[in-house]
N, C-alpha and C positions, 0 to 999 in steps of 0.2 A: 888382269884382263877380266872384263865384264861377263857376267853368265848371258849366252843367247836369249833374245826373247824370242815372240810369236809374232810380235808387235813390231809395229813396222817403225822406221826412226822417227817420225811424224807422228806417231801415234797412232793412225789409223789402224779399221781391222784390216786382216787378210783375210781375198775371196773364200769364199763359200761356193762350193758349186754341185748341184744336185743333177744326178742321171734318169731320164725319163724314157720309155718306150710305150710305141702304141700300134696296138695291132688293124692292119686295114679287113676290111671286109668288103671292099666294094662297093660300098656306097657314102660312108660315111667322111664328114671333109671337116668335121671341130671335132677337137680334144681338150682335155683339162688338164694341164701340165699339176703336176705336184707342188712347185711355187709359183709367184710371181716375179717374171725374171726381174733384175737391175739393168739400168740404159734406156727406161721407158721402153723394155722389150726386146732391145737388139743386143742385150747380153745373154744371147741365145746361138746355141750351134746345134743343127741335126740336118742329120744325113736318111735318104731314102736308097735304097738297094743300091748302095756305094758310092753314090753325088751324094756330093754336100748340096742341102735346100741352101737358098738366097732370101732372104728378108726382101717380102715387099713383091718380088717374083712367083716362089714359089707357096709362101705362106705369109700369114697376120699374124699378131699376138693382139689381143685387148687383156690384160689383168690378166686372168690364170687359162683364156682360153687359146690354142695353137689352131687354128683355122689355116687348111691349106687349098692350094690353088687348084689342088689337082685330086681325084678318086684313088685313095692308096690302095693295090689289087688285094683282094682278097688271099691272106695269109704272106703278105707281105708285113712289113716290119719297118715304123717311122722311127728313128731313136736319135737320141745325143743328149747335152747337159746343157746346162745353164746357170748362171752364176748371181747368187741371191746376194 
């Protein structure tokens, strides 16, 4: 029997996925994610005080910035990961 690899039978890699958080204040509506996701963007999942945000509804991506549709309250908390 073959040793397991990492590697997928295709050869491809296996996802990569990094965790981001960002604190609201109140006024502010862009962030700078830590990467830029994979999917042209929509290899992206975050949640606001317990809903899942929606692509397109609740928030944008352009390249590394997270622009959302709505004022996250001060001392609230945007988070989830994303898959590079």
């Amino acid at each position: 029997i073959p040793e397991r690899s990492t590697m997928s039978v295709f050869g491809g890699r296996q996802p990569r996925y990094v965790k981001f958080s960002f604190a609201g204040n109140g006024s502010t509506t862009a962030f700078t994610l830590p990467k830029e996701p994979a999917g042209k963007g929509l290899a992206l999942w975050a949640y606001y005080q317990g809903q899942w945000l929606q692509p397109a509804t609740h928030f944008n991506i352009s390249k590394l910035t997270f622009t959302t549709t709505f004022v996250a309250e001060s001392g609230s908390i945007i988070e989830g990961f994303l898959q590079v």
